[in-house]
C-alpha positions in Angstrom: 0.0 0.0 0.0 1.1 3.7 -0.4 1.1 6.5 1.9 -0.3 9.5 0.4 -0.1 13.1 1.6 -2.7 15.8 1.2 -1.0 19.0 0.1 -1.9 22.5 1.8 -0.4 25.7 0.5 1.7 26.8 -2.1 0.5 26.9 -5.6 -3.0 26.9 -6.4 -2.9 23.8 -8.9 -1.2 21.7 -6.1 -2.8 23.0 -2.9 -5.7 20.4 -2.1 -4.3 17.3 -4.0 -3.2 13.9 -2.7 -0.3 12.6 -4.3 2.0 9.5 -3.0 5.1 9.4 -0.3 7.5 7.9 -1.6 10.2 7.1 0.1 7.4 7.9 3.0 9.2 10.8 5.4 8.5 14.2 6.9 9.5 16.5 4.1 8.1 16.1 0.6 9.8 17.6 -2.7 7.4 17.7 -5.5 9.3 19.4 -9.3 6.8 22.0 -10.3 7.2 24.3 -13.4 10.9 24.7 -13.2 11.3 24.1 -9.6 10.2 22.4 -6.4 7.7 23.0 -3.9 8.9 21.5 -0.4 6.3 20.5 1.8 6.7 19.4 5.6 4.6 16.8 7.3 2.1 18.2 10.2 0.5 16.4 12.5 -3.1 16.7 11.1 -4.9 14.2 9.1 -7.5 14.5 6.6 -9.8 11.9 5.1 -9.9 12.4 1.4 -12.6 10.1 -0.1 -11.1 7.2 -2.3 -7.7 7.5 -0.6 -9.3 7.4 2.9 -7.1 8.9 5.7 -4.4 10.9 4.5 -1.3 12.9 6.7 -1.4 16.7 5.6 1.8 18.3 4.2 1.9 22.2 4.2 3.9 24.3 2.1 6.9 26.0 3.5 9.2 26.8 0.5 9.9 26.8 -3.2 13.4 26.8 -4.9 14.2 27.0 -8.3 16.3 24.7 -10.9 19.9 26.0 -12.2 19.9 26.0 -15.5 
């Protein structure tokens, strides 16, 4: 089975989706037009219809790719 994460914050097309943990940990790093939005485990959980209950990440930070 995978863990999945509910996203809060950040950008608007990624706020409010569930996306997998993998490797499952407390910070996620998700590439995101150009760059990555990090996203640190709370300790809130959520239950998210198909995927049941899921462990919230928020948004703290974004940083960009070097070209």
């Amino acid at each position: 089975m995978t863990t999945k994460a509910l996203l809060q914050g950040g950008p608007a097309d990624l706020a409010g989706t569930t996306v997998p943990i993998v490797p499952p940990g407390q910070e996620l790093k998700i590439p995101h037009r150009g760059g990555y939005e990090h996203y640190k485990m709370t300790t809130r959980h959520e239950d998210s219809g198909k995927e049941g209950r899921v462990t919230v990440y928020q948004w703290w930070e974004r940083t960009e790719v070097a070209e």
